[in-house]
C-alpha positions as CSV (number, residue, x, y, z in Angstrom):
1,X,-15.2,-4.1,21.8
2,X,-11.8,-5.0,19.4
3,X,-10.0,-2.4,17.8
4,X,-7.3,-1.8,16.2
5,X,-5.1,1.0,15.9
6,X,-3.3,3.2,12.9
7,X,-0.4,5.3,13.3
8,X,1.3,7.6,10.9
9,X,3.8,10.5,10.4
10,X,5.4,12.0,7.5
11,X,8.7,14.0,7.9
12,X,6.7,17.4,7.4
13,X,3.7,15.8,9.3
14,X,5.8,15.2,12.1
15,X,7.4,18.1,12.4
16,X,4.2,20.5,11.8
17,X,2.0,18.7,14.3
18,X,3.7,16.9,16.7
19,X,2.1,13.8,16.3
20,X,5.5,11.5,16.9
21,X,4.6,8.0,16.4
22,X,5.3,7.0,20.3
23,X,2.9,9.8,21.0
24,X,-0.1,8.7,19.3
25,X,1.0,5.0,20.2
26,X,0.5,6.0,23.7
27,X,-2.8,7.9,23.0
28,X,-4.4,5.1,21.9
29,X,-3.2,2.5,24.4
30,X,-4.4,5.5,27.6
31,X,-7.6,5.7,25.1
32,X,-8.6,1.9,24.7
33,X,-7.3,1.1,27.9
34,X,-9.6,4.4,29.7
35,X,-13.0,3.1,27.5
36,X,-12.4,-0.7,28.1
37,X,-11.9,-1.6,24.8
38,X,-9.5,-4.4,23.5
39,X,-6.9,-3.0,22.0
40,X,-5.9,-6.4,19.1
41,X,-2.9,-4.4,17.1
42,X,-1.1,-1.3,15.6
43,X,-0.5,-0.4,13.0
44,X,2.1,2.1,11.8
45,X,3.8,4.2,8.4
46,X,6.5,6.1,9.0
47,X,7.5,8.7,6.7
48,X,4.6,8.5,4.2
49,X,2.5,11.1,2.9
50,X,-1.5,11.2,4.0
51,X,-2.2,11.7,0.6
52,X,-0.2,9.4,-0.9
53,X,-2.0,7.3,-3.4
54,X,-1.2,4.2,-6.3
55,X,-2.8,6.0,-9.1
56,X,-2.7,2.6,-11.3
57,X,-4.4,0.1,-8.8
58,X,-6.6,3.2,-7.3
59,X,-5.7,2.3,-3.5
60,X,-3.7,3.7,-0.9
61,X,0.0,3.1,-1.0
62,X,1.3,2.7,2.7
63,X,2.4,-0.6,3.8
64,X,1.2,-0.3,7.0
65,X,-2.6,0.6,6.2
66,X,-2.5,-2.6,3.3
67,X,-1.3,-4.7,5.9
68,X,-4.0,-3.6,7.9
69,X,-6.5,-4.4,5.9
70,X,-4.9,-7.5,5.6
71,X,-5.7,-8.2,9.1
72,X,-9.6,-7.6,8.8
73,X,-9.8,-10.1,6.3
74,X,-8.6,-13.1,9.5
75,X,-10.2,-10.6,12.6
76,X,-13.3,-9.5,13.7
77,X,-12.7,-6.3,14.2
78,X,-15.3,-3.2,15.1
79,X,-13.4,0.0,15.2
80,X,-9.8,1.3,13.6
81,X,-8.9,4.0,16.5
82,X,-6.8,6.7,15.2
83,X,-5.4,9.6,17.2
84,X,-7.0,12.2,14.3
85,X,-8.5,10.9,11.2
86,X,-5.7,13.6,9.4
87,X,-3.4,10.4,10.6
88,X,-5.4,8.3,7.8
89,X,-5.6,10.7,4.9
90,X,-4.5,13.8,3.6
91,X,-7.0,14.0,0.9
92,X,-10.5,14.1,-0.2
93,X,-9.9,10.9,-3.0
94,X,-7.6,8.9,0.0
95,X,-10.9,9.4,2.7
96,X,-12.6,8.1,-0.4
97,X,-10.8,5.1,-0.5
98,X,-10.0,4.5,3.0
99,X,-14.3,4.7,3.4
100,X,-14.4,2.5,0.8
101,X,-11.8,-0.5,2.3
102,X,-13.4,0.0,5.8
103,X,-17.1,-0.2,4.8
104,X,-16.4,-4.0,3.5
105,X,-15.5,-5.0,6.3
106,X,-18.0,-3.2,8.3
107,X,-15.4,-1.6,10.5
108,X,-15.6,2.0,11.3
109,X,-13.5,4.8,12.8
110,X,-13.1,6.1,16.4
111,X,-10.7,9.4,16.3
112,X,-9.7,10.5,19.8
113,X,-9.7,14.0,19.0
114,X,-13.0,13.8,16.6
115,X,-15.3,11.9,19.1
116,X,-18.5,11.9,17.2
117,X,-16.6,11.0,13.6
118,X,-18.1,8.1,11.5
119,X,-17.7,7.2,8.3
120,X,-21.1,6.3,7.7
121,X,-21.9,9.7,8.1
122,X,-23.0,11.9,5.1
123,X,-20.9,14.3,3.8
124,X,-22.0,16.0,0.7
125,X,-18.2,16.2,-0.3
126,X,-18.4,13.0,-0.6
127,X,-21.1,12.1,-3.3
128,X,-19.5,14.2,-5.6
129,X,-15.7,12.5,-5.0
130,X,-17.6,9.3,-5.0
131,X,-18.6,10.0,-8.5
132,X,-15.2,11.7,-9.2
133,X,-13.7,8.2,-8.4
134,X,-16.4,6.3,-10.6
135,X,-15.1,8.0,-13.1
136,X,-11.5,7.7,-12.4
137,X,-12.3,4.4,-12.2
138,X,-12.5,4.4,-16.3
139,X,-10.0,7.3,-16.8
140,X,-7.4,6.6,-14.8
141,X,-4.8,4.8,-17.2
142,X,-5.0,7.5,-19.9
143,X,-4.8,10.0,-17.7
144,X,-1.6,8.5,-15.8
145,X,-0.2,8.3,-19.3
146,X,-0.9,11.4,-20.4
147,X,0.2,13.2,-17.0
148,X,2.9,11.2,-15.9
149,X,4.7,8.7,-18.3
150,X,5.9,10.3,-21.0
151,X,9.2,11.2,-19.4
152,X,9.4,8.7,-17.9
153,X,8.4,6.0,-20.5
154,X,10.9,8.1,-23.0
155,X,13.8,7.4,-20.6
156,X,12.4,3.5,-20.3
157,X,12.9,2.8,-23.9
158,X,16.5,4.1,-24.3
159,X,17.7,1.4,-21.9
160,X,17.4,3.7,-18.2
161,X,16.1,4.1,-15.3
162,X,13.7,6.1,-15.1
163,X,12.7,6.3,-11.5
164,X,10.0,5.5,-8.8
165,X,10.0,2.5,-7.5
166,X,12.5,0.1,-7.9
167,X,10.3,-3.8,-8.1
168,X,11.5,-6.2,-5.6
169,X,14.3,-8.5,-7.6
170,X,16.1,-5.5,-8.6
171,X,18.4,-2.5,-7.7
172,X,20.1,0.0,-9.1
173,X,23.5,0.4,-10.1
174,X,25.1,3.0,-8.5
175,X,26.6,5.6,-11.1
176,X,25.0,3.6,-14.1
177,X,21.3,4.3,-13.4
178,X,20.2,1.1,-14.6
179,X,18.1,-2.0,-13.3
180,X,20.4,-5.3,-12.0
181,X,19.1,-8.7,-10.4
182,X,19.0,-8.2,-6.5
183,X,20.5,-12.1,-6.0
184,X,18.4,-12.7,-2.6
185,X,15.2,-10.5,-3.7
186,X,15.3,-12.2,-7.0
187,X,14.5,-15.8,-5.3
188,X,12.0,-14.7,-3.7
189,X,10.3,-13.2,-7.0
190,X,11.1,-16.8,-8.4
191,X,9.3,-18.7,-5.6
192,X,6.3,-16.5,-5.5
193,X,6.1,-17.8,-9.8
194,X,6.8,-21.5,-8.6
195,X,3.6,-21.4,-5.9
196,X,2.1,-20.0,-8.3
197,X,2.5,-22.5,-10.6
198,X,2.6,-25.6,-8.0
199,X,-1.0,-24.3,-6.1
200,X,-2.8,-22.7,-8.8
201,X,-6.1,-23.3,-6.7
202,X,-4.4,-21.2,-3.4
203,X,-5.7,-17.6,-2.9
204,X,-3.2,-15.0,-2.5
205,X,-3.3,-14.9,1.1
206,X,-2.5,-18.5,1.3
207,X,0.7,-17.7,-1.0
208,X,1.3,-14.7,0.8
209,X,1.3,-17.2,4.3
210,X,3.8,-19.9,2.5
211,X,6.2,-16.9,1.5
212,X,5.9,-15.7,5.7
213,X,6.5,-19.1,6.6
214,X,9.6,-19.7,4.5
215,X,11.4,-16.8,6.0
216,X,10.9,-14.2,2.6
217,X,10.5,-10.6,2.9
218,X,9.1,-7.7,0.8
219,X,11.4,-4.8,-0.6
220,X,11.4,-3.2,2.9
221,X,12.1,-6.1,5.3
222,X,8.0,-7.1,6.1
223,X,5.9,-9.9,5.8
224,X,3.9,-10.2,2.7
225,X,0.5,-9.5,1.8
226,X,-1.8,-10.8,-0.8
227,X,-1.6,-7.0,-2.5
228,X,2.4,-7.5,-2.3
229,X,2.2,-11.1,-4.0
230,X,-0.6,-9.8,-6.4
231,X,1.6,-6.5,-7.7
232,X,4.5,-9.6,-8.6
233,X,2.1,-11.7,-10.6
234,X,0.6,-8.9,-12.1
235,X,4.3,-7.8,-13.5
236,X,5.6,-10.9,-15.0
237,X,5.7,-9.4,-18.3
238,X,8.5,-7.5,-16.6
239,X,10.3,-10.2,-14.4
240,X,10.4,-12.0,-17.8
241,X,12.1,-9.1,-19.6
242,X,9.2,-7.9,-22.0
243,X,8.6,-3.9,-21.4
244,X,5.4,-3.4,-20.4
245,X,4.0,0.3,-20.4
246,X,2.9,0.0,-17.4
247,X,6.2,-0.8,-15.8
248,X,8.3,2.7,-15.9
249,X,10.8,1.6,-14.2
250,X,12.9,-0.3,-17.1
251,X,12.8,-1.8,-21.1
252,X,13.0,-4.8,-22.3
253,X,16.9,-4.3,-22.3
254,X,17.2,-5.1,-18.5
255,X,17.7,-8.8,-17.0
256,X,15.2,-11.3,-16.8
257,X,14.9,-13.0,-13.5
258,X,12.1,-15.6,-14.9
């Protein structure tokens, strides 16, 4: 049987429950290795939040589990094998969406400490976040603007930063708070827009292969994914230097790279 593992602390996490990222790497190795099972790859986030989700795109935002699911698109894979399924969420709406990924891929869950968990289980808890999330689904953008950009847009359109993260291309200018062109990171921007333009036909894991192959890297030093290489296309408005509400990070005042 192939699985694959997931690994995950967050400062508090790790310091609450213990669960260091060597321990629950070696209690899936003893695990697989004790049951027979084929143990194909780990997976790991360090210091991020169970709950932490990417209320625009609705998915969970941790490199680590997007590269995972990266992997099951090129794998045949029959379990993820977790040390506790607290290790992939934190949340009601992230087991939601972590179901969700899993279930198209027809890969379920074996948690060491929960031996009889599956995720094809019913839980009345979830029908109703199920139709919570339908309706977020809809909702979502006003709601994000409502909740959370007004400060931050405000702050946007007088010329700042205004926080969050920073998109790959750009940094920001100690003492000025402001958006400048990262010189390598912004190349990399610029040849994910020329294969873009070159292969229009590719898929985005086939750009997100070229990119791998030519030696670029994402903001935090990785390999790229098609959900890294989709969140660049998806902002050229911004690499162009249009403000675009949905990017909080700048205005229209800050440098082009395209």
């Amino acid at each position: 049987m192939n699985m694959i593992g997931y690994i995950r602390v967050s400062t508090i996490g790790q310091a609450r429950d213990g669960y260091s990222l060597a321990y629950q790497e070696d209690e899936i190795k003893a695990y697989c290795q004790a049951q027979g099972y084929t143990l194909l790859h780990l997976f790991k986030d360090e210091g991020i939040s169970g709950a932490k989700v990417d209320e625009e795109a609705l998915e969970v935002d941790r490199i680590g589990f997007q590269e995972m699911l990266e992997y099951l698109t090129h794998h045949e894979v029959d379990y993820v094998v977790t040390l506790n399924t607290s290790r992939l969420w934190r949340s009601d709406i992230v087991k939601v969406l972590v179901h969700r990924e899993l279930k198209k891929y027809g890969v379920d869950i074996r948690s060491i400490e929960q031996p009889q968990y599956s995720i094809h289980k019913k839980d009345p808890s979830d029908f109703l976040i199920n139709g919570l999330m339908e309706l977020l689904d809809q909702y979502q953008r006003l709601e994000i603007s409502l909740k959370l950009g007004r400060g931050r847009n405000k702050k946007a359109q007088q010329g700042g930063y205004a926080g969050g993260n920073v998109a790959l291309g750009y940094r920001v200018k100690k003492g000025q708070k402001r958006l400048v062109i990262d010189d390598r990171q912004a190349q990399t921007v610029q040849r994910v827009f020329d294969l873009k333009e070159q292969y229009p036909s590719w898929s985005l894991t086939q750009l997100a292969e070229q990119l791998n192959s030519e030696g670029h890297q994402t903001k935090q030093g990785k390999l790229f994914t098609k959900v890294q290489v989709k969140r660049i296309l998806d902002r050229k408005a911004f690499y162009s230097g249009l403000y675009h509400s949905g990017d909080i990070t700048a205005n229209g005042k800050h440098q082009a790279i395209l």
